[in-house]
C-alpha positions in Angstrom: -8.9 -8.3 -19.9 -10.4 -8.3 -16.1 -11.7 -12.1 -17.3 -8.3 -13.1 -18.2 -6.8 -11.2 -15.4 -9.3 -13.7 -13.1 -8.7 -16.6 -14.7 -4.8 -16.2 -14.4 -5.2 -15.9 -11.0 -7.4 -18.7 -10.4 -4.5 -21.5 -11.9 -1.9 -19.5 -9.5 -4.3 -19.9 -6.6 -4.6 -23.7 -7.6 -1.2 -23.7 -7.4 -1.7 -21.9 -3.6 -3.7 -24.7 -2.7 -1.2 -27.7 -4.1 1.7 -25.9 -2.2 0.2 -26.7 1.0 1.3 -30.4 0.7 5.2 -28.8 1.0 4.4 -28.4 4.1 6.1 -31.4 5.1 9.2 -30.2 3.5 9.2 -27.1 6.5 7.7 -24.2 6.3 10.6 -22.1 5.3 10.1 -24.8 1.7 6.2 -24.0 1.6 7.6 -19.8 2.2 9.6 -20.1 -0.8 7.2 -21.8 -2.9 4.5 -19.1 -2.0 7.4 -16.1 -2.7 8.0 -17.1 -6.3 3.6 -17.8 -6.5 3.1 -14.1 -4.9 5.3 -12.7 -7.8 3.7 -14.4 -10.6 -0.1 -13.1 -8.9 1.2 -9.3 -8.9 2.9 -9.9 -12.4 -0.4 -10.5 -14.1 -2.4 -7.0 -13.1 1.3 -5.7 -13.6 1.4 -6.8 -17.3 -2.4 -5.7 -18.0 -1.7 -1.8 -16.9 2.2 -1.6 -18.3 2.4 -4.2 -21.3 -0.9 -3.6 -22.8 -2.1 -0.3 -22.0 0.9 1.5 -22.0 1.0 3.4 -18.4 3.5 5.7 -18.2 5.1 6.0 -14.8 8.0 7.8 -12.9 9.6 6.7 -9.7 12.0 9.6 -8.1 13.7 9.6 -4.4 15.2 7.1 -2.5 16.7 3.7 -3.3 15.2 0.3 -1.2 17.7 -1.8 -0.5 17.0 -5.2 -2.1 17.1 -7.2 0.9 15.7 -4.6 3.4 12.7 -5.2 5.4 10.8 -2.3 5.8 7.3 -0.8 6.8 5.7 1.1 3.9 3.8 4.1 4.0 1.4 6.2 1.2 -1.0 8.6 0.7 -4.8 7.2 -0.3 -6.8 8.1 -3.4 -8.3 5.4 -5.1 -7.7 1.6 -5.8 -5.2 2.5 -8.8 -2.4 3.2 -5.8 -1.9 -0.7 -5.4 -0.9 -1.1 -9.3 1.8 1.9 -8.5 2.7 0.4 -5.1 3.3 -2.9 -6.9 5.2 -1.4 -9.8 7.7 0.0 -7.2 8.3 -3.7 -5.5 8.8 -4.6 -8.7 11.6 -2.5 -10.2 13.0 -3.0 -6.3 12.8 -6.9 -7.5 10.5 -7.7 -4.4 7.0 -8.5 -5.9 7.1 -11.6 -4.4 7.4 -10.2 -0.6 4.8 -7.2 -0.1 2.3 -7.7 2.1 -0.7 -5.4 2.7 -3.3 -4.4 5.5 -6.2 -4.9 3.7 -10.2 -4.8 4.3 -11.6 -7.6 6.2 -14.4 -7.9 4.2 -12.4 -8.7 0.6 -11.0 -12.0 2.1 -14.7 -13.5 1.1 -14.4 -12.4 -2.4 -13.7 -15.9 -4.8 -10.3 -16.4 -6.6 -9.0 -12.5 -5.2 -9.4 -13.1 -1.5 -8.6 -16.5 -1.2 -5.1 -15.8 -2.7 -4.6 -12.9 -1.0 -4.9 -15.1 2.1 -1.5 -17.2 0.8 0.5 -13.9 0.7 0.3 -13.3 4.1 -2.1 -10.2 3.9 -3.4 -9.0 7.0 -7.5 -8.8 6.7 -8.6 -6.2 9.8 -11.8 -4.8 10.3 -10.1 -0.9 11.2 -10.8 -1.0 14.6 -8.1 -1.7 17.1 -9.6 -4.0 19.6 -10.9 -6.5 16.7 -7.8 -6.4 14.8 -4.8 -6.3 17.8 -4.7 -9.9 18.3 -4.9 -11.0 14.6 -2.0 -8.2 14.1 0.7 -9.4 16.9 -0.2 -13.2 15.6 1.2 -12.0 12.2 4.4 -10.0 13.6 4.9 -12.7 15.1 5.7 -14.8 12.0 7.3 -11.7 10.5 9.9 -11.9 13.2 10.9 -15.2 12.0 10.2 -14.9 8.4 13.3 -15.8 6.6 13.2 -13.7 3.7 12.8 -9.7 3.8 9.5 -8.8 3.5 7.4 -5.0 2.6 4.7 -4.4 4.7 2.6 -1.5 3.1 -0.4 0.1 4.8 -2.5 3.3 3.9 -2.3 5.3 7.3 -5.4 7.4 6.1 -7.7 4.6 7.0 -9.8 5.2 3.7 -9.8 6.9 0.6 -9.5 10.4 0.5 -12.7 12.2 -0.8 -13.6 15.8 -0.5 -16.3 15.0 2.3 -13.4 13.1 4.2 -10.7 15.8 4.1 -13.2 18.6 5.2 -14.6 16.2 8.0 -10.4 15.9 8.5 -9.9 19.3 8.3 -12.8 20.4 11.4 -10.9 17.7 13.4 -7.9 19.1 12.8 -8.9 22.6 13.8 -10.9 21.7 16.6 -7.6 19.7 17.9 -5.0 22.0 16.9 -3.6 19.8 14.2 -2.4 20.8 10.7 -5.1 21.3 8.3 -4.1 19.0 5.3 -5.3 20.0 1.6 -4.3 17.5 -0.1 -4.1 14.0 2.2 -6.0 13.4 5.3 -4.7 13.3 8.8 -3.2 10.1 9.2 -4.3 7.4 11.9 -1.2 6.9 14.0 -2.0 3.7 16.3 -2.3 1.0 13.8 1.3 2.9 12.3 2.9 3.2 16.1 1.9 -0.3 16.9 3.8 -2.0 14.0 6.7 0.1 14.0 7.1 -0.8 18.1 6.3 -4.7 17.2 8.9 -4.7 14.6 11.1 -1.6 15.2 14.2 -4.6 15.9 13.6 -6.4 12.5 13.0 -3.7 10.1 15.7 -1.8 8.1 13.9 1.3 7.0 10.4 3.0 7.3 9.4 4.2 3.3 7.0 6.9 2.3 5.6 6.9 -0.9 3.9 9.5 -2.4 1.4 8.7 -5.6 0.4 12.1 -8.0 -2.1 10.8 -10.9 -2.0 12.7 -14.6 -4.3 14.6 -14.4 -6.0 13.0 -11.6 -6.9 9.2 -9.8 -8.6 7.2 -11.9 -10.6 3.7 -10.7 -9.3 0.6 -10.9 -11.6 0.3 -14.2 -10.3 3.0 -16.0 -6.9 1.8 -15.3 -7.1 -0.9 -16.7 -9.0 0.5 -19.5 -5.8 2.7 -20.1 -7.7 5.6 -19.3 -4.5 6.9 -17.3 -2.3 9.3 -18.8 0.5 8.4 -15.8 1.7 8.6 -12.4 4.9 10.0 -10.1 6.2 8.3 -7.5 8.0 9.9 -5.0 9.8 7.5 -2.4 11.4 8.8 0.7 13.3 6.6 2.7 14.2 6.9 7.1 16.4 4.2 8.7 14.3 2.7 11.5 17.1 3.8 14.0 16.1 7.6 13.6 12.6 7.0 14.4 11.8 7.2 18.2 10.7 4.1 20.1 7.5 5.5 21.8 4.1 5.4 20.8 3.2 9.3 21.2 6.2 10.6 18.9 5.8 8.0 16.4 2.0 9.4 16.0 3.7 12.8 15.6 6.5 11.9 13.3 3.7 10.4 11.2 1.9 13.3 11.3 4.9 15.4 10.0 5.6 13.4 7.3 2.0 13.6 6.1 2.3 17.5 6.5 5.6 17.1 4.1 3.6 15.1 1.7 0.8 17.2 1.6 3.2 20.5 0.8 5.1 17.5 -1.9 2.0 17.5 -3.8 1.0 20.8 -3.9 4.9 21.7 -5.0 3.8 18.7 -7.6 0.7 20.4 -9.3 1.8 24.1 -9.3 4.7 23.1 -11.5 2.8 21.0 -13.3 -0.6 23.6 -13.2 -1.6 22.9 -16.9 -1.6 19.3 -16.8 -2.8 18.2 -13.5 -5.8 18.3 -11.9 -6.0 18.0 -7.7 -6.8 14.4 -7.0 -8.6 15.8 -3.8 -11.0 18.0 -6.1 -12.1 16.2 -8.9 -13.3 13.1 -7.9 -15.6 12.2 -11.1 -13.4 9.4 -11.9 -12.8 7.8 -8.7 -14.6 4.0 -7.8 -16.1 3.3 -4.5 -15.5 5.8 -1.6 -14.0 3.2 1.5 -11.9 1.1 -1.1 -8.9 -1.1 0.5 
């Protein structure tokens, strides 16, 4: 399957590479070549997970708007969030225009970084002075982008592990910050600076929260159909209700986190006998840092 998945994505990235002779047809030409090509590259891990090994998903909370722009946020566990991310763009019929922060690193990576490079994925290195200039180039082009567009971005920073929340939970006591069980404190100036770059052309600001059954599995097992399902839980604030200042969007952030963390707790007392916490069995899980 992952051969299959590789080679589909190898024609659609040949087809990446041809659309850059549109380019003298305008950019907006070359855009909407690339929307329709960005769809078809999600569509393919999308069909693997759903179509052929059956996983079972439910999306609850708010409705996007179909033609909203809006700054996406979730919790961390493991590379199987982006399939669940994806699957919500795609019943919101925007697979084609979700972008990601992503890991510098996986732009080297044949066939998968190279593409990723055509959707207009931001490749940053996590650190703030490396990555500013890079980030306001590509809010730039947002501005002007002429078709609504998700940007999605794990405020975490990494994947939560159960080293990482109790190093989270020391600095949250020694900087008298909620202690988080579930989710780790969230970084808020990567959050604060791309809500203040784009706070004028966004719609909305969406929080998504991921619970695995009975816990996360790797990208592997995913795909294996080792996965016995996933919630959703999508929670929606129109940018005008969020504050235009850098310190009280860190702490709104930080709030919603706090919400999310008591969400999936509700989550796995109801469901006691079937789940197991993501942030304490990690057995399953790939690669600590992940995307």
């Amino acid at each position: 399957m992952v051969v299959l998945l590789l080679i589909g994505w190898f024609f659609i990235h040949i087809l990446q590479l041809l659309s850059l002779t549109t380019g003298i047809l305008g950019k907006n030409t070359y855009r909407k070549i690339n929307r329709t090509l960005t769809s078809w590259w999600w569509e393919l891990p999308l069909f693997c997970v759903i179509n052929l090994r059956g996983l079972e998903f439910e999306i609850s909370g708010d409705t996007i708007g179909e033609d909203e722009k809006i700054i996406g946020i979730c919790n961390h566990q493991c590379g199987a969030d982006i399939p669940l991310l994806l699957i919500l763009a795609k019943k919101s019929k925007r697979l084609g225009d979700i972008k990601w922060f992503i890991k510098n690193i996986l732009k080297f990576i044949p066939i998968i970084g190279w593409g990723l490079t055509f959707l207009d994925c931001l490749f940053v290195k996590r650190n703030w002075n490396s990555d500013k200039s890079l980030i306001l180039k590509t809010f730039r082009k947002l501005k002007v982008y002429p078709f609504p567009f998700w940007l999605f971005f794990f405020p975490e920073g990494t994947r939560v592990t159960p080293k990482k929340l109790k190093q989270s939970q020391a600095y949250a006591v020694e900087n008298s910050l909620p202690s988080l069980d579930h989710v780790l404190l969230p970084k808020s100036k990567g959050f604060s600076s791309s809500v203040l770059s784009l706070y004028d052309h966004i719609d909305a600001i969406v929080d998504c929260t991921i619970v695995f059954k009975p816990g996360p599995p790797s990208l592997a097992q995913l795909f294996l159909g080792k996965c016995d399902g996933a919630v959703i839980i999508v929670k929606r604030y129109p940018i005008k209700e969020l504050p235009k200042d850098e310190q009280l969007l860190g702490k709104w952030l930080v709030s919603k986190f706090v919400e999310k963390d008591e969400l999936i707790k509700k989550i796995k007392n109801y469901h006691r006998d079937r789940y197991t916490d993501p942030c304490l069995d990690f057995k399953c899980v790939d690669d600590e840092e992940g995307v």
